[in-house]
Every structure is written in C-alpha cells, then in structure tokens.
N, CA, C and O atoms as a GROMACS GRO file, in nm:
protein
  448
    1UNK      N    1   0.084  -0.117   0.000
    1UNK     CA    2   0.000   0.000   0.000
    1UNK      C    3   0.089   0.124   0.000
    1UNK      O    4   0.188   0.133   0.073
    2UNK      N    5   0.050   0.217  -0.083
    2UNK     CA    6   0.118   0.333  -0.079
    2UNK      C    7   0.055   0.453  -0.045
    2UNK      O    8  -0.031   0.485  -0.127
    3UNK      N    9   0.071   0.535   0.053
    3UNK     CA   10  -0.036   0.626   0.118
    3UNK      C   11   0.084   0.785   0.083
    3UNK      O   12   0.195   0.804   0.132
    4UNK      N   13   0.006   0.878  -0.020
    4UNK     CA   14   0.049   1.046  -0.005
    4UNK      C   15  -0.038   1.074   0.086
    4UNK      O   16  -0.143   1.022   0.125
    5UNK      N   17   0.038   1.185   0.119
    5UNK     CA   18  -0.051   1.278   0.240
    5UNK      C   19  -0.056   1.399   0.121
    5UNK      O   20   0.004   1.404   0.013
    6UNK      N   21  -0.116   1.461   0.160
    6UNK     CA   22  -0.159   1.611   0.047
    6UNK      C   23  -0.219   1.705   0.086
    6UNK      O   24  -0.343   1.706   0.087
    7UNK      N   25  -0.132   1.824   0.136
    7UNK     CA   26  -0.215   1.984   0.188
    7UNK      C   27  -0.195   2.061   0.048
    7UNK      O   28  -0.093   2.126   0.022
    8UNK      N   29  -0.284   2.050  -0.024
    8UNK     CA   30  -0.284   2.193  -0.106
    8UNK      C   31  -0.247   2.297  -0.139
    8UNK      O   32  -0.198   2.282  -0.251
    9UNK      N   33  -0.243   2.352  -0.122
    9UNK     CA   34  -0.191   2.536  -0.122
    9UNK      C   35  -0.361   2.613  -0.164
    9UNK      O   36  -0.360   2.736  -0.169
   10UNK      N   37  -0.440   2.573  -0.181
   10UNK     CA   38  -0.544   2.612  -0.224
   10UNK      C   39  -0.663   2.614  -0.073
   10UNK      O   40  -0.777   2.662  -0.078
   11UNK      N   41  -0.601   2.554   0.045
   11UNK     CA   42  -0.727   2.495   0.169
   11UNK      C   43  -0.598   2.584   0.234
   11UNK      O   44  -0.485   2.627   0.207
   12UNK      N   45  -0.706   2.579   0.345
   12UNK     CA   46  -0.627   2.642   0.458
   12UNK      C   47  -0.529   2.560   0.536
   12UNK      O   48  -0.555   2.444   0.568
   13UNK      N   49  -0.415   2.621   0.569
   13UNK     CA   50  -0.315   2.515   0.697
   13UNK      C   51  -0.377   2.426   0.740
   13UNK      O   52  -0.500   2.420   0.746
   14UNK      N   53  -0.279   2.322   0.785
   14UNK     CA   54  -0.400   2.232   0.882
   14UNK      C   55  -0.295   2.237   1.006
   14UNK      O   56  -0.186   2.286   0.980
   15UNK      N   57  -0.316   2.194   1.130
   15UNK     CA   58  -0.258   2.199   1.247
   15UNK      C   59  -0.297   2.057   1.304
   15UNK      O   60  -0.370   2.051   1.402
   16UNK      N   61  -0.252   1.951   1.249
   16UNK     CA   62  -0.214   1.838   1.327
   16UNK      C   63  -0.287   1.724   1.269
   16UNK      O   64  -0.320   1.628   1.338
   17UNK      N   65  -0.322   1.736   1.100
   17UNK     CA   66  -0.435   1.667   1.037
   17UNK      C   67  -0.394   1.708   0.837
   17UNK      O   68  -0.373   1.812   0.776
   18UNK      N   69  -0.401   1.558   0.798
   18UNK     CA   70  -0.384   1.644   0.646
   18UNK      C   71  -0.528   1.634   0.571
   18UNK      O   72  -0.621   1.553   0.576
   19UNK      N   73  -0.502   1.751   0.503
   19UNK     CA   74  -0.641   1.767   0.411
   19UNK      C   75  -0.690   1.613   0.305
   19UNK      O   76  -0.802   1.562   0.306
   20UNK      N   77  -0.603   1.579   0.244
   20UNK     CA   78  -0.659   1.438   0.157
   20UNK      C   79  -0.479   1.338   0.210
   20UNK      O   80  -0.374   1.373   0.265
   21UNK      N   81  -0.532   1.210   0.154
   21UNK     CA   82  -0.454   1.122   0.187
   21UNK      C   83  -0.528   1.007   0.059
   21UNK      O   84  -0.640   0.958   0.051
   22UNK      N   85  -0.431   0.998  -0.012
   22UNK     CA   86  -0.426   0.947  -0.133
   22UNK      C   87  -0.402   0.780  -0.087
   22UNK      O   88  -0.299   0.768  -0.021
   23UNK      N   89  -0.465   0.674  -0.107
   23UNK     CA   90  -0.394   0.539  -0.129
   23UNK      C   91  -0.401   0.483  -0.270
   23UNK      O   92  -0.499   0.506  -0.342
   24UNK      N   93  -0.287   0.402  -0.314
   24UNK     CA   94  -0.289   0.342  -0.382
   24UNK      C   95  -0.211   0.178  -0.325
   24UNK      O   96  -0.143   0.153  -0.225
   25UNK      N   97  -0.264   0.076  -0.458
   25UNK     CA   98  -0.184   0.000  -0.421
   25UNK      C   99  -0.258  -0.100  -0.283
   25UNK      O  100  -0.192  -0.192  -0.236
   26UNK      N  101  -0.361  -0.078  -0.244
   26UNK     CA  102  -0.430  -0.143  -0.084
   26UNK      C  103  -0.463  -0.263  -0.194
   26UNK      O  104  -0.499  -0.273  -0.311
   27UNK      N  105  -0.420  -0.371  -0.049
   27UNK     CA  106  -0.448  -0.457  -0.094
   27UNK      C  107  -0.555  -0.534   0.011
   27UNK      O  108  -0.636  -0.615  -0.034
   28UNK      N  109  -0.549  -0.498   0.177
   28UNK     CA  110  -0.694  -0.466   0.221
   28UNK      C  111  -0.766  -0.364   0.266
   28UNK      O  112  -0.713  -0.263   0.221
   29UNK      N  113  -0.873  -0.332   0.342
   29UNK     CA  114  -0.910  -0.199   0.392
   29UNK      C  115  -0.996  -0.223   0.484
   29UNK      O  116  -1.109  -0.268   0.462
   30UNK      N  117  -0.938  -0.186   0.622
   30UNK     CA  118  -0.973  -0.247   0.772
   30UNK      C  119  -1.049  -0.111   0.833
   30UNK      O  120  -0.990  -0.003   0.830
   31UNK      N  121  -1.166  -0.121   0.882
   31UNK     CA  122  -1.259  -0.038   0.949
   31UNK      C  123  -1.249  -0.087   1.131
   31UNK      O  124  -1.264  -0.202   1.172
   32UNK      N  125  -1.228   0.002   1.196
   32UNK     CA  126  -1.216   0.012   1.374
   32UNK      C  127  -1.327   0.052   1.368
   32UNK      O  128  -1.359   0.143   1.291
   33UNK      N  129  -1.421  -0.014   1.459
   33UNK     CA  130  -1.522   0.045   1.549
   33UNK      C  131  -1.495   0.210   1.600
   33UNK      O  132  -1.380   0.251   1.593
   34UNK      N  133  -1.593   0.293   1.645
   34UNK     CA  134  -1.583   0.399   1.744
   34UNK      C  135  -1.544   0.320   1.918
   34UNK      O  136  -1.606   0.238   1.986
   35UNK      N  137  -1.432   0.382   1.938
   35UNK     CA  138  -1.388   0.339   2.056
   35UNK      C  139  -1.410   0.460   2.159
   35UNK      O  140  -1.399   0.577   2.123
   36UNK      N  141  -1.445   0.421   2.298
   36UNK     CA  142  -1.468   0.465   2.397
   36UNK      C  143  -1.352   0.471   2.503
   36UNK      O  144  -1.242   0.435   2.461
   37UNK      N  145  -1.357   0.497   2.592
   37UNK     CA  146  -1.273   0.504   2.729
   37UNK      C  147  -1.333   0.399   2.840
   37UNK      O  148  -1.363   0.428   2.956
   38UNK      N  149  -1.342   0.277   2.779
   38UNK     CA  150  -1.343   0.171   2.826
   38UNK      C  151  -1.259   0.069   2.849
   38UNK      O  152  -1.253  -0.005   2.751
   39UNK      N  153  -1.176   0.026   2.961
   39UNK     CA  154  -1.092  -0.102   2.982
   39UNK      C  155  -1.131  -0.261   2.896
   39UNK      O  156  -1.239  -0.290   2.845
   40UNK      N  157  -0.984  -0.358   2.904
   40UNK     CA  158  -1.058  -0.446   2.914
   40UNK      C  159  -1.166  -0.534   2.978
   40UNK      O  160  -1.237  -0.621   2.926
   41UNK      N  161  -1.159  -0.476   3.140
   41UNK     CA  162  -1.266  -0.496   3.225
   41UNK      C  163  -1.420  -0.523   3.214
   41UNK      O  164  -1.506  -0.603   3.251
   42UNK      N  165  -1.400  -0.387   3.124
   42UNK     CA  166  -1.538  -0.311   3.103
   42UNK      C  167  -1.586  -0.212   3.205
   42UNK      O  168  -1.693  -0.209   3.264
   43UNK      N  169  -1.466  -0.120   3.215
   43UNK     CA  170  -1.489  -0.014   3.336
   43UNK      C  171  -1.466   0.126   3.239
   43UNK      O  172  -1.386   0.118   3.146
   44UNK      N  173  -1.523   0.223   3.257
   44UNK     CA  174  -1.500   0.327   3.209
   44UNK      C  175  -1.339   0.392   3.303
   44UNK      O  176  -1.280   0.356   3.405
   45UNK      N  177  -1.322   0.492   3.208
   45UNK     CA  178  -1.162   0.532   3.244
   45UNK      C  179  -1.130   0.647   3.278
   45UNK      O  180  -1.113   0.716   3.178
   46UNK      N  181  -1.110   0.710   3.388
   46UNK     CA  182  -1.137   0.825   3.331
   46UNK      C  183  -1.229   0.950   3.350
   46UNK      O  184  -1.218   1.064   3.305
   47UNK      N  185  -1.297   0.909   3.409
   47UNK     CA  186  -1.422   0.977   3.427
   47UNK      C  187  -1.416   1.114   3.480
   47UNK      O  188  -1.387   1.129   3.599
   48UNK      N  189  -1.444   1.229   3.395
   48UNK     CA  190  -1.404   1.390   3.426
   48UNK      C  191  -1.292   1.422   3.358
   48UNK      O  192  -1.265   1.542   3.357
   49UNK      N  193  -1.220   1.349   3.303
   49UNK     CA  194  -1.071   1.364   3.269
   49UNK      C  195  -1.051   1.310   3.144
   49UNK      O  196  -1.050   1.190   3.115
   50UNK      N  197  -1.033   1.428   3.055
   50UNK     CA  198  -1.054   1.396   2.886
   50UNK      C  199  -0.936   1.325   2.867
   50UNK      O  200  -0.937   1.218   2.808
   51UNK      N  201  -0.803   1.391   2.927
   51UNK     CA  202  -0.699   1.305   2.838
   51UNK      C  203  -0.660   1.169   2.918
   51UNK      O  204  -0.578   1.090   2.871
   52UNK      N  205  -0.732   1.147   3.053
   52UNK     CA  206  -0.704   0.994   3.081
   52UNK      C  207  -0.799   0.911   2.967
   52UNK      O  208  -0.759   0.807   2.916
   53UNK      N  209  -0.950   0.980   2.929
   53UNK     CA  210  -0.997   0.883   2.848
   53UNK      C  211  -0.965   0.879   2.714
   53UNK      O  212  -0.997   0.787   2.639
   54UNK      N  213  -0.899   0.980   2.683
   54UNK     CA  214  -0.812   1.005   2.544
   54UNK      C  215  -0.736   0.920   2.502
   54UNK      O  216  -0.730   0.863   2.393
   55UNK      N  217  -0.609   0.906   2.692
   55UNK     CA  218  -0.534   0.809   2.624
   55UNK      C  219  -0.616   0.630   2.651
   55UNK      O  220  -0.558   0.534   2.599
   56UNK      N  221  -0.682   0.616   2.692
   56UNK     CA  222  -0.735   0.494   2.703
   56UNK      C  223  -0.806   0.458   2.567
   56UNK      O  224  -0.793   0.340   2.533
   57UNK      N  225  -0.880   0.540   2.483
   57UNK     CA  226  -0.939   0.596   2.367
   57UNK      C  227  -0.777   0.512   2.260
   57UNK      O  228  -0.789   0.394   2.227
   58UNK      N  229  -0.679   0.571   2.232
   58UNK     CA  230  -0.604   0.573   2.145
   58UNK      C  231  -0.529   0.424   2.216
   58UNK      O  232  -0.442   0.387   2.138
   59UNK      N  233  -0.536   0.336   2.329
   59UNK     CA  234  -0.470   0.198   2.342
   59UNK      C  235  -0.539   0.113   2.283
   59UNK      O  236  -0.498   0.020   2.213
   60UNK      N  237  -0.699   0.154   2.321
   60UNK     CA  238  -0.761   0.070   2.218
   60UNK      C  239  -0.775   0.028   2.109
   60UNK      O  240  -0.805  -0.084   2.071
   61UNK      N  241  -0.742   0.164   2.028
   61UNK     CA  242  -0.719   0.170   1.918
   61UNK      C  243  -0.597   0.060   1.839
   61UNK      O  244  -0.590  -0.030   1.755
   62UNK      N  245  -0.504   0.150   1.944
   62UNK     CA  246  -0.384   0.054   1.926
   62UNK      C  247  -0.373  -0.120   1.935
   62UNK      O  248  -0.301  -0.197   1.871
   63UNK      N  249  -0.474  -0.148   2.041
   63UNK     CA  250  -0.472  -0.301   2.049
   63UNK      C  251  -0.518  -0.332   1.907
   63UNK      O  252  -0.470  -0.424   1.841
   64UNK      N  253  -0.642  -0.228   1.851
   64UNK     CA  254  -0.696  -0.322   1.735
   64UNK      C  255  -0.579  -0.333   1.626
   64UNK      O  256  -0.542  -0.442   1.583
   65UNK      N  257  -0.538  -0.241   1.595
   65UNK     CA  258  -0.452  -0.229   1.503
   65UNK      C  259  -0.334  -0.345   1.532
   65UNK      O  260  -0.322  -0.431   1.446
   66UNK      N  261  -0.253  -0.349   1.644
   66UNK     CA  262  -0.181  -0.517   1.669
   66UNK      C  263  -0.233  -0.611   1.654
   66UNK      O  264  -0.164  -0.700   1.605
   67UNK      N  265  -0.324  -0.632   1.675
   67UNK     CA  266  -0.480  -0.718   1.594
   67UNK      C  267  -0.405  -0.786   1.528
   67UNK      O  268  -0.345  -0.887   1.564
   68UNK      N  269  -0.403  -0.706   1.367
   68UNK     CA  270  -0.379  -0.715   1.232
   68UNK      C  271  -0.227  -0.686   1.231
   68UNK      O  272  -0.174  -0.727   1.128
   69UNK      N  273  -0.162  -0.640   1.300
   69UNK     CA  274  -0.004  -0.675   1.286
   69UNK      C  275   0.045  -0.536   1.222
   69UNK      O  276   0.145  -0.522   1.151
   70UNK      N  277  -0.053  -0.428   1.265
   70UNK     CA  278  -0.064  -0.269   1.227
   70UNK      C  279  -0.023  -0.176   1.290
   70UNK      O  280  -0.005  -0.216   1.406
   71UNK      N  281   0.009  -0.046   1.279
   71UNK     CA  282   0.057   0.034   1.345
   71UNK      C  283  -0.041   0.170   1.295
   71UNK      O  284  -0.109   0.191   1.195
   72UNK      N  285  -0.007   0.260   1.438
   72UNK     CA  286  -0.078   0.441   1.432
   72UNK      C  287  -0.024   0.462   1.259
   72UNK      O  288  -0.114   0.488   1.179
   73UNK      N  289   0.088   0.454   1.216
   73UNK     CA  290   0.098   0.499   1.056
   73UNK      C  291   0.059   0.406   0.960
   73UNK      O  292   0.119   0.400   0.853
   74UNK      N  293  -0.057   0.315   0.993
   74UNK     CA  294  -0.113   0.276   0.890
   74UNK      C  295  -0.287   0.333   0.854
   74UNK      O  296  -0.364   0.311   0.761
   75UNK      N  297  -0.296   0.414   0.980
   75UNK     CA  298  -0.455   0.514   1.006
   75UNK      C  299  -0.422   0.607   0.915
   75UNK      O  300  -0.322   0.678   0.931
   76UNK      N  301  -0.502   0.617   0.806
   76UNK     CA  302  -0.553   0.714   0.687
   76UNK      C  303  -0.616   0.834   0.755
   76UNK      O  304  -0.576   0.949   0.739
   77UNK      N  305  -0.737   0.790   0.848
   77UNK     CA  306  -0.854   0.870   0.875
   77UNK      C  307  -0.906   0.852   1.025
   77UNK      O  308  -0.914   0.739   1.072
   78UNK      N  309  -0.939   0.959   1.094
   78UNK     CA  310  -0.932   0.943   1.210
   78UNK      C  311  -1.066   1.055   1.286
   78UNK      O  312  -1.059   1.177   1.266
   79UNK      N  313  -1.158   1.008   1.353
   79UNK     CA  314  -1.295   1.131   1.340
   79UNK      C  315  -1.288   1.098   1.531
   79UNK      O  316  -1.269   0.998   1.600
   80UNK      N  317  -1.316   1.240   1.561
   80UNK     CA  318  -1.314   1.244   1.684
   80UNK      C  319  -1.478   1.309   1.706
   80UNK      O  320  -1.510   1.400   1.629
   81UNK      N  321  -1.574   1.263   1.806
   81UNK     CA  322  -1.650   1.352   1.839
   81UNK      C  323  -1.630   1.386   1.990
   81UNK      O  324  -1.593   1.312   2.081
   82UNK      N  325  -1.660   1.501   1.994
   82UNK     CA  326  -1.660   1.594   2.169
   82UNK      C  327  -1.830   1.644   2.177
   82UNK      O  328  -1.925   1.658   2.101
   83UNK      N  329  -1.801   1.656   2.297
   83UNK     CA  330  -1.930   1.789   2.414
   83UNK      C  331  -1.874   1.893   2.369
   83UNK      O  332  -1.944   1.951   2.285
   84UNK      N  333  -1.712   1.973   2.407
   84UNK     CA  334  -1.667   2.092   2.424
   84UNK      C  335  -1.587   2.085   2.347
   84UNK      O  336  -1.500   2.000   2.368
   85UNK      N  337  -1.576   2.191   2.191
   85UNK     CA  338  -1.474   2.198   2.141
   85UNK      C  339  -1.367   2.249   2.141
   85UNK      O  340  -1.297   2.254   2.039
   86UNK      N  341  -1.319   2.316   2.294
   86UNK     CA  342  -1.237   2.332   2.306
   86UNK      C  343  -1.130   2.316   2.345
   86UNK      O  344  -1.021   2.372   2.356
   87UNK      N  345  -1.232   2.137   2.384
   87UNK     CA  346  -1.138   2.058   2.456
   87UNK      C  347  -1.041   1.974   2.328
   87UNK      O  348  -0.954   1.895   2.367
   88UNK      N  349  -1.054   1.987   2.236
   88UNK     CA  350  -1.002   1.954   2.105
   88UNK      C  351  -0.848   1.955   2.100
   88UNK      O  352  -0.786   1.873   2.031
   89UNK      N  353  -0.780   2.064   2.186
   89UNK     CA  354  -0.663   2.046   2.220
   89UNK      C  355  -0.570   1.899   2.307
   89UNK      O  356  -0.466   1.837   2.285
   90UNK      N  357  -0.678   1.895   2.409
   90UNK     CA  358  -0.652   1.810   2.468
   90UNK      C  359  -0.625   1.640   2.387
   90UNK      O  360  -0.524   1.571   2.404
   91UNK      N  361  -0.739   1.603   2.303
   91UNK     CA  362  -0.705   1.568   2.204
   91UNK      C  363  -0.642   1.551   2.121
   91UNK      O  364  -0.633   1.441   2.066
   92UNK      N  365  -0.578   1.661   2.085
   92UNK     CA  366  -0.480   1.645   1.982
   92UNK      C  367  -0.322   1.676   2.046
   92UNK      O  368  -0.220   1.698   1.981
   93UNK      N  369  -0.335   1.671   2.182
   93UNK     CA  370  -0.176   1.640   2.273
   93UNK      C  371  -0.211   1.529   2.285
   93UNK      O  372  -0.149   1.482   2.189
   94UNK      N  373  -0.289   1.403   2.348
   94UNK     CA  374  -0.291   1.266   2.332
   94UNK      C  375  -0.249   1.213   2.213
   94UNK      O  376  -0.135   1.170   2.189
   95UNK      N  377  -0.355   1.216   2.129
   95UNK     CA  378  -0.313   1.216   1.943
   95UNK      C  379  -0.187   1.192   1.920
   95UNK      O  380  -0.136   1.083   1.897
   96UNK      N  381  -0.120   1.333   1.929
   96UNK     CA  382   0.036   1.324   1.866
   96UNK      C  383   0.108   1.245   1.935
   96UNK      O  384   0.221   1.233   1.889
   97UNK      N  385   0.076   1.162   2.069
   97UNK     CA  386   0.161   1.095   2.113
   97UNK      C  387   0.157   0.938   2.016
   97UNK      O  388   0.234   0.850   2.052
   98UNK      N  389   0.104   0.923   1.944
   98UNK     CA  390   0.053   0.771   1.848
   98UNK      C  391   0.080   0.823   1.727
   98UNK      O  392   0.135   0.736   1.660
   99UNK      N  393   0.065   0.951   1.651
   99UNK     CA  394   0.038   0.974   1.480
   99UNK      C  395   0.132   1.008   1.444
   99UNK      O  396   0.188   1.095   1.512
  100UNK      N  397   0.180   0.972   1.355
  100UNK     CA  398   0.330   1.012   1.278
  100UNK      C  399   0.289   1.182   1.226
  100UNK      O  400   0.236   1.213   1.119
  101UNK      N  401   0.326   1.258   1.318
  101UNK     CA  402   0.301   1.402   1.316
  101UNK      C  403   0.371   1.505   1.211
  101UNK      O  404   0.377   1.626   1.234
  102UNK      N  405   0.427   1.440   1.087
  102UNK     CA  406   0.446   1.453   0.986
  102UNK      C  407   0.378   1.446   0.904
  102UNK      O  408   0.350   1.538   0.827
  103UNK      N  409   0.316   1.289   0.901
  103UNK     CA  410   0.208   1.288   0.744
  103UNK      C  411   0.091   1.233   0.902
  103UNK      O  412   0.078   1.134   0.974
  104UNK      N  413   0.045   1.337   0.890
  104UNK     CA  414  -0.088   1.246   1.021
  104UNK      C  415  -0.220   1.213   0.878
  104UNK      O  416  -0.246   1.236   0.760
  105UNK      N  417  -0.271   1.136   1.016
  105UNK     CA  418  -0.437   1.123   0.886
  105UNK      C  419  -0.534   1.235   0.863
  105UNK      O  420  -0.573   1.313   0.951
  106UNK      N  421  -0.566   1.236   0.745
  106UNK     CA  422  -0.731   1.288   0.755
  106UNK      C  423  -0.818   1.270   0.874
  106UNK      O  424  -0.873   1.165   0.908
  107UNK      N  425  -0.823   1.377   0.929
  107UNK     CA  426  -0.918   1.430   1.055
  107UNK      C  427  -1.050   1.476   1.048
  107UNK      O  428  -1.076   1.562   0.964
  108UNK      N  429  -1.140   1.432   1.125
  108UNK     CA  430  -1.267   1.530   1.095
  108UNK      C  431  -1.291   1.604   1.260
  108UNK      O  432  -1.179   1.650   1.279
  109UNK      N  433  -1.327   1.620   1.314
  109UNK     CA  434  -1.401   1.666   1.485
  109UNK      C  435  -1.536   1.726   1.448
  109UNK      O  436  -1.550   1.839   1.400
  110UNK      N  437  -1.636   1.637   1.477
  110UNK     CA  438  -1.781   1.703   1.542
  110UNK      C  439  -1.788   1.732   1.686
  110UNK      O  440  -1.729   1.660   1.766
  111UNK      N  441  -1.846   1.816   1.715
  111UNK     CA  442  -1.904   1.898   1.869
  111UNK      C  443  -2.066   1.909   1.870
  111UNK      O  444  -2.131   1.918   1.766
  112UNK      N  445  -2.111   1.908   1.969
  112UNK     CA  446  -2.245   1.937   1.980
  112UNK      C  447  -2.285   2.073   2.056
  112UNK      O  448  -2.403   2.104   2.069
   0.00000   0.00000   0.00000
C-alpha cells in the first residue's frame, strides 16, 4: 500500500491533520469500530478527565490495530467527536503521542 498525504496550497493550513490522503496499491481496507474510554474490564476510564480517556481511547485503538499486525501509521482517517470543542486540544496532545506528526491522517471533529 502506498499512502500520499496532500495539503494543497489552495485549503487552509492544517494543524495536526492532512487535508486528503491518497492510497494506492491497498491490498486490504480495515474499518475500527468507534472506541470509547473503556478497559478491558469493562470499566469506564477516566471519568471527568478527557486526556485519561483520550489516552485509554487511542490503546484501544492501538490493540486493534496489533490485531492485524498494524501500526498508528497505517490510520488514513481518524474522526473524533466531543461535548466541548475546546477541549479539542486536549485531544490532539494525546493524538500526537501515536500519529506520525508529519504525514498524520485525515481528521474530521464534530461537537455538539
């Protein structure tokens, strides 16, 4: 699989997210559930505290991806939803601790 990352000159900067991400070459294409701030237990993680469930949020992730024998730089695309968007920071200091903060994925963030 061969993955460009691609910011334009035509879109605005991005700050910690690229605008398109080109693949070619896939030879499969693996979908993760929406993951929560849930243990293996089945205990929530966290509770009041975005970036304990942030980082509990992104191990999970990570387990799935060892799953398949995968890594954070094989994530194309990555959608976060929040309550407070301004907690979005917080987020994206967890984040960069997993995403190759060079070519990161296509990002989206909804808020309510």
């Amino acid at each position: 699989m061969q993955k460009k990352f691609i910011n334009p000159e035509t879109l605005p900067p991005t700050f910690g997210y690229s605008h398109v991400v080109e693949i070619s070459n896939a030879k499969r294409t693996i979908y993760i559930s929406g993951q929560v701030a849930i243990n293996t237990n089945g205990q929530i993680v966290g509770v009041g505290d975005l970036a304990t469930q942030m980082q509990q949020v992104f191990e999970n992730i990570k387990s799935a991806l060892e799953t398949l024998e995968l890594q954070f730089n094989d994530v194309v695309k990555l959608t976060f939803f929040l309550t407070d968007i301004p907690q979005m920071a917080i987020v994206r200091d967890i984040r960069d601790q997993y995403i190759d903060t060079k070519n990161p994925p296509a990002s989206s963030a909804v808020a309510n």
